[in-house]
N, C-alpha and C positions, 0 to 999 in steps of 0.2 A: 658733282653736279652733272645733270644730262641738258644739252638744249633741243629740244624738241624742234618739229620742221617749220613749224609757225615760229618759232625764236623766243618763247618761254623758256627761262631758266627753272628747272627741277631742282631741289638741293634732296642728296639722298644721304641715307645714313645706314649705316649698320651696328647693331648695338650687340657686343658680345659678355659675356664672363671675362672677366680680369685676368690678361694673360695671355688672351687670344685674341690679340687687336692685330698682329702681324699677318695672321692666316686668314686676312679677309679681302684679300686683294681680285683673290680669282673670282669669288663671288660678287664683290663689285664691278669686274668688270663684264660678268653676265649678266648682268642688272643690263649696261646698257647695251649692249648685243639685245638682248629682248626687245627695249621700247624701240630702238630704231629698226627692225624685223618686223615689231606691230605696224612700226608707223608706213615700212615701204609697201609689204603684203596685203597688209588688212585696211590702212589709212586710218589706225587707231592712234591718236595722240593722246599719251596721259593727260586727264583732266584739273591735276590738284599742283601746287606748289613743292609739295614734298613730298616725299616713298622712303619709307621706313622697314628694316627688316630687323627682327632682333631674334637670337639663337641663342638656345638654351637646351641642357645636355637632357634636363629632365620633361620632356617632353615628349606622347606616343608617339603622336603620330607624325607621318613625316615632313608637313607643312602647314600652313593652313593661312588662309588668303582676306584675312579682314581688312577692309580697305587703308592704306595705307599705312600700317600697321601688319605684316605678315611676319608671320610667327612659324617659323623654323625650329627644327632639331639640330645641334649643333654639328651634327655629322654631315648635314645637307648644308654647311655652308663653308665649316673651315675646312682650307684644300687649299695645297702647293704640292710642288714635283715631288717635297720630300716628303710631306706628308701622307699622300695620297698617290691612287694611282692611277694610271689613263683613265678608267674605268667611271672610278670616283670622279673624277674631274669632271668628264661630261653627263655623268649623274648630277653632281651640284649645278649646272650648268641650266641641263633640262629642268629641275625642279624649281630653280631660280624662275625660266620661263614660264616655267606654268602656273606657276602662284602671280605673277606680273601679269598674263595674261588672261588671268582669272578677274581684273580689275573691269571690263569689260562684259566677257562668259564667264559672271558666276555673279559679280558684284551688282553691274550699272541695270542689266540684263539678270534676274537670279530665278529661284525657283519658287512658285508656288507654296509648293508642298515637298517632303521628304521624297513621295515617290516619284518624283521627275530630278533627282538625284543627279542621274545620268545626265539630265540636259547641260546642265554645265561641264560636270566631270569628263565624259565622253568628248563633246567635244574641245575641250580643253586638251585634255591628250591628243588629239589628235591632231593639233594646233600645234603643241612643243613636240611633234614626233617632227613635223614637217620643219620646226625651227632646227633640230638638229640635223635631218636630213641635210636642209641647205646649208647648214654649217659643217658638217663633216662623210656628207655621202648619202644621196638618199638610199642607196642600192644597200650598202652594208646594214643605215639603220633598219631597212624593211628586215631583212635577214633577224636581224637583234629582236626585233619586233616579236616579229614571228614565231621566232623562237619561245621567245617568253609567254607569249601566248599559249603555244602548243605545250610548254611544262607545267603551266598553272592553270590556265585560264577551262581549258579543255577539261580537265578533270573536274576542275567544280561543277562546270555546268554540263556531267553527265554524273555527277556524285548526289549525295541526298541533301547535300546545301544546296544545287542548285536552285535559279530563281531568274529571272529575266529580267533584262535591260531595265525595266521599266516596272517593279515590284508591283505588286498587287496588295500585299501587306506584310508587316514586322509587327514586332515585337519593341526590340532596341534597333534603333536603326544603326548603331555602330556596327552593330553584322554585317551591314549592307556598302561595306568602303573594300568592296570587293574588285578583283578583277576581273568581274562580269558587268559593274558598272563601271570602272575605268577604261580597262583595254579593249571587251565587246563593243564597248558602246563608242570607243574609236574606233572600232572597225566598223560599224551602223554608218558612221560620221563619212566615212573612207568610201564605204560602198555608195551612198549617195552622191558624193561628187563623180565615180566613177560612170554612173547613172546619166547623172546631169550633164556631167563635164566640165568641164575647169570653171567658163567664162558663167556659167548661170549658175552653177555650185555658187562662185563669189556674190554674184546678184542674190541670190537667196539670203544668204550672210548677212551682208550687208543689209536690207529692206529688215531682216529678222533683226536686229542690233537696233537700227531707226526706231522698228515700230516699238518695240518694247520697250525702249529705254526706259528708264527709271521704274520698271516693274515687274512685278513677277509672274515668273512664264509658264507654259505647259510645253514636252513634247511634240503634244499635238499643235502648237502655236506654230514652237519650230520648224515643223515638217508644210505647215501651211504658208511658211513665210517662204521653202524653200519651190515649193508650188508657183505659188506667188512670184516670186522675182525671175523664175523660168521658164514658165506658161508652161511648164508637163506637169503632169498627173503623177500622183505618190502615194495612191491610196492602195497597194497591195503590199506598200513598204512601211506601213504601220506593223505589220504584224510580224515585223521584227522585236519590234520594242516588247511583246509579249509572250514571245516565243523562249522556249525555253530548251535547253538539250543545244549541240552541233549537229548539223544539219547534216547527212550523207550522200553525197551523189554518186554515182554509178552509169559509168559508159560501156558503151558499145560501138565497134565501127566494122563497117563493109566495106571493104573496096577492090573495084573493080580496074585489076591489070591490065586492061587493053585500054579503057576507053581515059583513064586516069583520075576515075571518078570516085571520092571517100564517102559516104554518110555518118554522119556522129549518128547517136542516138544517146541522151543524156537522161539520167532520171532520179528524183531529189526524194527520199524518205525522211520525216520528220515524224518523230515518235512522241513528243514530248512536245506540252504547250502548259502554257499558264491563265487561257483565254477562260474563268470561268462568269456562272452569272454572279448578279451582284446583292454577296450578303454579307450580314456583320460578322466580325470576326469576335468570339469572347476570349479571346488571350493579347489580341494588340489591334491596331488598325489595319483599316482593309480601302483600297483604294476602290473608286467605281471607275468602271472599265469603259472604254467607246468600243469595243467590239463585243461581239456577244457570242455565245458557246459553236452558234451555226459556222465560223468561221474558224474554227481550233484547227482542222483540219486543211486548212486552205494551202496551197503551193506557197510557198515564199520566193520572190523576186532575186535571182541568184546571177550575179554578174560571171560571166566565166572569160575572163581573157585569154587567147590560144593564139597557136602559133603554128605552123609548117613547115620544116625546116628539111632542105634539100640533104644530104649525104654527104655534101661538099661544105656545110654549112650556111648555103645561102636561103636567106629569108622567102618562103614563097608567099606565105599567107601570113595575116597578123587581124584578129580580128576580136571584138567584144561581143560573145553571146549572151544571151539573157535566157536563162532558166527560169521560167514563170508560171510553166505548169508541172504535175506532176510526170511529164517527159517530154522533151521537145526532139523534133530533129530536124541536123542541117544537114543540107549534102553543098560537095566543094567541088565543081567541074573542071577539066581542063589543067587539071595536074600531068607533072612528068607520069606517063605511063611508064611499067613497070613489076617487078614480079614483087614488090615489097613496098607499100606506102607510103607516103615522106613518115619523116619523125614528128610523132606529136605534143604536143606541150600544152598543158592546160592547168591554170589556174596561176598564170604565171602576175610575179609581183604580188600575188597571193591574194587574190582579188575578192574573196569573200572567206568567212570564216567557217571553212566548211573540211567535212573530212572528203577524200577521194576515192573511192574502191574503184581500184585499177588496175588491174596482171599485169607487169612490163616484165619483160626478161631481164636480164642482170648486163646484157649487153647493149640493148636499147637505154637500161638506165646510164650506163657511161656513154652512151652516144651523147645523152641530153645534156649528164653532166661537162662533159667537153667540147661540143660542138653551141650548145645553145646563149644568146646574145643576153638573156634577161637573168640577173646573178642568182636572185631568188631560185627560180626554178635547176639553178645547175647545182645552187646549195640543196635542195628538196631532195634533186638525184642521188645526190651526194648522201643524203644522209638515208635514204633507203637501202643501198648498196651497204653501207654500217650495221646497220639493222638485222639484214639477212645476214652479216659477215658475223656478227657478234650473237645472234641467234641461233642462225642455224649454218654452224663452222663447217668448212669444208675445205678441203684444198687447193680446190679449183676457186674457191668465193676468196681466201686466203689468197691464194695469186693472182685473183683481176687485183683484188684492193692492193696489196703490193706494187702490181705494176702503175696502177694507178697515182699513190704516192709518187712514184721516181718520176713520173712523167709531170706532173705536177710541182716537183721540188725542182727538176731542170728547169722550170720557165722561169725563170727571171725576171721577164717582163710583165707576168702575172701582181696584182695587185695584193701586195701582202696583207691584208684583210680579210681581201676573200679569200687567199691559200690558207690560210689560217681558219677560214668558214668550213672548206671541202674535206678540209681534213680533219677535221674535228668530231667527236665521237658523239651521237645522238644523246641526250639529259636521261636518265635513268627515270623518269614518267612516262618518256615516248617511248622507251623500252617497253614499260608495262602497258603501253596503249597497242605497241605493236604486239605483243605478246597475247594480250586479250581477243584484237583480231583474226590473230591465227587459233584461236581457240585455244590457248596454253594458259598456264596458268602461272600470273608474275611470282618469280621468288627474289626481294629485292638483295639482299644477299648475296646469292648468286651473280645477280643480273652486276653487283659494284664489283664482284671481284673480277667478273669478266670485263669489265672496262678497266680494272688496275690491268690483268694478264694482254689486255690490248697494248696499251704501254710498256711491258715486255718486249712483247711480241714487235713492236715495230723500234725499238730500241733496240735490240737486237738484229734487227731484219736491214736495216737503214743506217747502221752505225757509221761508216763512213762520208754517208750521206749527209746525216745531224750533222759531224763535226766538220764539215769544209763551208755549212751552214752559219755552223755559228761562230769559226771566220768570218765569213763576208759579213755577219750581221752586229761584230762588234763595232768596229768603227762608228756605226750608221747610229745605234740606241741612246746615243746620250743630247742627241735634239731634244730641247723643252718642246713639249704639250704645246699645239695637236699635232706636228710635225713626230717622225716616225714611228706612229700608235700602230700600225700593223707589226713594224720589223721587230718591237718589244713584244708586242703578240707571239710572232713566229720564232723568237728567242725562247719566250719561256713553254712554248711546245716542244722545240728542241730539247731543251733543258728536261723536261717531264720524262720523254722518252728513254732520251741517254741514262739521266739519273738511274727509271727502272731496268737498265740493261743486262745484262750478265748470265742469268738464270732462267729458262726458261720455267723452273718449278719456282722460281719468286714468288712469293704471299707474304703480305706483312707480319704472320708468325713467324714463314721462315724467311726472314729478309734480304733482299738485297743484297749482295757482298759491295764491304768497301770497295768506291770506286773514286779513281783520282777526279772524274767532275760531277763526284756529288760534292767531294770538300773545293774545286773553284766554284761552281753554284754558289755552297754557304756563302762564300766571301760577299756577295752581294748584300746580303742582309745590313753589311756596315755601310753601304753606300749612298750612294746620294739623290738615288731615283726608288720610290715606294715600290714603281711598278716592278721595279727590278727584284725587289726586296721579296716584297710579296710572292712574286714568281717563283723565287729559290725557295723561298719557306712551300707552296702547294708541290710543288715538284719533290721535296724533300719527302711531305708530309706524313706519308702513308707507308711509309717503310722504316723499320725499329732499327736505326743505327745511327753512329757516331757523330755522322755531319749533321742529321737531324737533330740532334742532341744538342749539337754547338749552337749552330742554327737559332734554335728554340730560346734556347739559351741567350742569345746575345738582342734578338729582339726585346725579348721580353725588359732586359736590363735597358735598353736605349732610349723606351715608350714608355716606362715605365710610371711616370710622371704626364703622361699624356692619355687622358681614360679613352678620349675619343680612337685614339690607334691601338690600346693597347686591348680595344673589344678583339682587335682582328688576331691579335696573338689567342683570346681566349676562348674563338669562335674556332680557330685551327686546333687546339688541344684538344677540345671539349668532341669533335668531329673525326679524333685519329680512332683508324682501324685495326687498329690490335691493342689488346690488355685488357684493365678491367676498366669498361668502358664509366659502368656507374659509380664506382671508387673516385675515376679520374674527374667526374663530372661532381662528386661532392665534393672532391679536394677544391675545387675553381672555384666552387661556390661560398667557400670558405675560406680566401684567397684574400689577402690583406685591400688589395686593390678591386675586389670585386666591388658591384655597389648596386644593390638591390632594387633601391628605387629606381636606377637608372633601366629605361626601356631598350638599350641599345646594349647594355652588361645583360639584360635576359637575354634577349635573340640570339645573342652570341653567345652562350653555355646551351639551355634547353633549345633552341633551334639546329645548334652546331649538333648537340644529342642527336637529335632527330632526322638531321640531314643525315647522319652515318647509320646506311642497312644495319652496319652489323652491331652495331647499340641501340638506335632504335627497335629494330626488327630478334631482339636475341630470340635464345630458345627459350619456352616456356613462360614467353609473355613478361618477361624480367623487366624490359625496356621500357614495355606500354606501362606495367606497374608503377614502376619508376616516376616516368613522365606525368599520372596522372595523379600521383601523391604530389608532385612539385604545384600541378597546377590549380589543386583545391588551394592549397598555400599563399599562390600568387592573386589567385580569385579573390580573397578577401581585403586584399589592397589594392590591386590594380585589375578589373574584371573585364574591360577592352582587350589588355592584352592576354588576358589567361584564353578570353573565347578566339580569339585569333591561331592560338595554338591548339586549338582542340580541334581546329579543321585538319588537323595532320590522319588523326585518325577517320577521317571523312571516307576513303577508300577502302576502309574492312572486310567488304563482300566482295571487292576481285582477288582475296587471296584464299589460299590452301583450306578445307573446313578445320584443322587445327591452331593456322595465326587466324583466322576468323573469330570462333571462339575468344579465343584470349584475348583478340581488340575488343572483343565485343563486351565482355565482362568488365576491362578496361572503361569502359563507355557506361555500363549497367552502375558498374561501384561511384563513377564521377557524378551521372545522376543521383545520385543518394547524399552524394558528399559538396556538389557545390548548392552556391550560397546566390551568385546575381543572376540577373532576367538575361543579360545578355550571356555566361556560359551555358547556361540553361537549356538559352533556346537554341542555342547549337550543339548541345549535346544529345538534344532530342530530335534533331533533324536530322543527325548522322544514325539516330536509330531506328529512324522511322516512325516514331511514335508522339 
């Protein structure tokens, strides 16, 4: 039971499969972490007597928030230390929250129509982003955020799915439970309060929750109620909701050494809009628009938070621009004069969802990344400096990142989250984004083995380093959840590196030689912490030898009886990089414990497929082949999830004209062969046709 702050007794319940009444404990008590966060934050008091959740393995999607009555995947609620791992844990945590605080923004408050989607979902995320924040870091989760953002979110909305906050029309609307209406549209939610500011962001809220209650809302409701509760103007902040593409800005600065005078000059390109007039559509519905075509081109309201930061570290400037035409400029007086400008920092906390074109040198970016106060922007540094290192190699890029590791692994006092953020290798999408930039052209293949040979490379480079690391960090890893989630982080980075040690010509063909802590790694697998477990098996994963072998081997026997953990044994097999990729991905599929209907056994074989360049991406199209016979297959029984996987092939045109081709034909033969309205129409929006 929860008692609320007026002194209603709640009685809650959670209803699981037979078997799994034990691993419901964590989930219960994110339940009320939630309502008492609604009630302190928001002054939302649950309305009803009882809150119900019940979890069920065969179910798509990942949650879903019918009032009092929420309906879970079982994977989003059973979790403990041994089952699960940091990860999961505040994954189940946040989804708990946001289907809870969907009772409100989504339920009391709902939508209209399909295409104001966003209005709950958006800010719903954005709602559980700020619940974990205050529960475990707002700094790391922006990081996390962000992250996720820039590996999925970005590529959709510059891919041929794209489609805007705020749709104009579908088809099936299941297409539309994207991460341009979840995570953009928490970042719409993000940028507004940044706009407003805390105190009249909440006014807005709040007057918008009042006035609608029991009704259903529009976008534009909400943007009027946030007017409303804070006497400013929001009318050039609509044309987010129908903008379409990421947005690019582009600086420039002058400054003048004597007098200590800098100028920005900032300037925003938006290529891409979804602002058209209003006509029917003959294949699905079609939303009518309050803007009209004269405004497609309009500047968009672009928050920039920056910074000035002295050579010694000290803060000189800290300030919120606003980008609202297509170029503004500041100028900043009365700086230290000097022959070199302070250090600049922009878009820090990551303040709008936007790309940056910006020339730093490789030296001003470790300035940022070590001198600068706001973690986001020292992680940004941080993964630039990756980028050009894993791109474009050199010896001199190889020895800042070097020196920069040891200087970073001596601070102790550093927050092991974020040492674990700086040092972490950019997602193999921001690879291709950075690589698109520079005018190159992605080879995902490539681009994975050069982040396995990174792990070489700093395994080798750091070896004594690692092990006096993972010393100090044994003692510390066996605190239960949320207590030391960095130093199990910085464990199993250690772990990853050391494991690939030894050879600098390492490749999962020719593997790894035995080494004495790949076989202590194994031993975690029998242990008592998931996170740990988990850690040994990804650290193992990608190299063909012994310990891997035991490893694999002993999980699989442990979980074997538990389908929800034993996805994750068949999402790592199904993902290894050497052998025959598509043998090994029939054998799983044909796997005693596999189980078809279940949406959480697919994700984990053809997702894990798909994740891995070098099966996904083979030669001669074998992979796409592959993949798109499975998923005529899956289409005829479960058509949600076959179109959710056909977004993989979404990015075909920024590769080679030979993998171009072959995804594309991929995409031509699936047109011919599938069968629902929802693969359909994403097969055809990935061709342009």
């Amino acid at each position: 039971h929860f008692d609320t702050a007026s002194g209603k007794r709640v009685r809650l319940r959670i209803h699981v499969e037979p078997g799994d009444q034990q691993l419901c404990g964590h989930a219960m008590a994110s339940l009320k972490r939630s309502m008492a966060w609604d009630e302190e934050i928001y002054g939302l008091e649950y309305d009803l007597d009882e809150f119900n959740i019940v979890a069920v393995r065969h179910f798509n999607m990942g949650a879903m928030e019918n009032k009092s009555l929420n309906i879970f995947n079982s994977k989003l609620v059973l979790a403990d230390a041994e089952t699960a791992t940091d990860a999961e844990l505040e994954r189940v945590e946040s989804v708990i929250a946001h289907e809870y605080f969907h009772n409100y923004t989504g339920n009391r408050v709902t939508c209209r129509d399909w295409f104001q989607l966003s209005l709950k979902e958006g800010l719903t995320v954005f709602r559980d982003q700020e619940f974990s924040g205050d529960l475990h870091g707002k700094a790391m989760k922006r990081i996390e955020d962000v992250a996720m953002l820039r590996a999925h979110q970005f590529p959709e909305d510059n891919g041929p799915t794209a489609h805007p906050v705020q749709p104009d029309q579908y088809i099936a609307i299941d297409n539309f439970y994207t991460t341009t209406i979840y995570e953009k549209g928490a970042e719409l939610i993000r940028m507004l309060r940044t706009l407003l500011g805390d105190e009249d962001f909440m006014a807005g809220v709040s007057l918008y929750l009042k006035r609608h209650d029991g009704q259903a809302a529009t976008c534009e409701q909400f943007i009027q109620a946030l007017e409303d509760g804070s006497g400013k103007l929001l009318t050039s902040f609509r044309l987010w909701y129908h903008h379409v593409g990421t947005p690019t800005l582009t600086l420039k600065q002058q400054w003048d050494p004597e007098s200590g005078s800098l100028e920005l000059q900032l300037s925003q390109a938006n290529t891409k809009s979804n602002i058209k007039p209003n006509t029917k559509s003959n294949n699905g519905l079609r939303a009518q628009s309050d803007l009209d075509t004269n405004q497609a081109h309009q500047p968009l309201p672009i928050p920039v938070s920056m910074a000035l930061i002295a050579p010694d570290g000290e803060l000189l400037r800290e300030q919120l621009l606003v980008l609202d035409r297509a170029q503004n400029q500041w100028q900043f007086n009365n700086l230290p004069p000097g022959e070199k400008p302070p250090l600049l920092s922009l878009l820090r906390g990551f303040s709008a969802p936007v790309r940056l074109e910006w020339e730093r040198s490789n030296q001003e970016l470790e300035r940022l990344l070590l001198l600068e106060s706001d973690a986001f922007s020292r992680w940004d540094s941080a993964q630039q400096l990756w980028q050009r290192c894993l791109l474009q190699p050199s010896p001199e890029g190889r020895g800042q990142m070097l020196a920069i590791c040891q200087q970073l692994l001596n601070q102790q006092c550093l927050d092991a989250r974020l040492l674990v953020a700086l040092l972490q290798a950019p997602a193999i999408e921001e690879l291709e984004a950075a690589c698109l930039a520079q005018g190159l052209v992605p080879n995902p293949p490539e681009l994975e083995m050069g982040l396995l040979q990174r792990r070489v490379w700093l395994g080798n480079a750091l070896g004594p380093e690692l092990q006096l690391l993972v010393e100090r960090l044994n003692p510390l890893v066996d605190q239960p959840w949320p207590a030391a989630v960095g130093e199990r982080q910085l464990l199993a980075m250690a772990w990853s590196w050391l494991v690939a040690a030894n050879s600098e010509n390492s490749t999962p063909e020719n593997s790894t030689p035995e080494n004495k802590i790949a076989h202590q790694v194994a031993l975690a697998v029998e242990g008592p912490s998931m996170t740990l477990a988990r850690a040994a098996l990804a650290a193992l994963q990608p190299w063909d030898c012994q310990a891997r072998t035991l490893a694999m081997e002993a999980f699989q026997a442990r979980w074997l009886e538990k389908p929800v953990i034993l996805d994750n044994w068949f999402a790592l097999e199904a993902s290894t990089p050497f052998g025959n990729a598509i043998a090994r991905a029939e054998a799983l599929l044909q796997h005693p414990r596999f189980d078809p209907q279940a949406p959480n056994s697919l994700r984990a074989v053809l997702g894990g497929f798909a994740r891995c360049a070098q099966a996904f991406h083979q030669p001669e199209g074998k992979g796409y082949r592959w993949l798109a016979a499975q998923l005529v297959e899956l289409d005829k029984r479960n058509p949600i999830a076959a179109s959710r996987f056909l977004k993989l092939f979404m990015g075909w045109q920024k590769y080679a004209p030979e993998r171009q081709e072959q995804m594309k034909d991929s995409l031509s033969w699936l047109l011919e062969h599938l069968q629902s309205a929802n693969s359909l129409e994403v097969t055809r929006q990935c061709l342009g046709v």
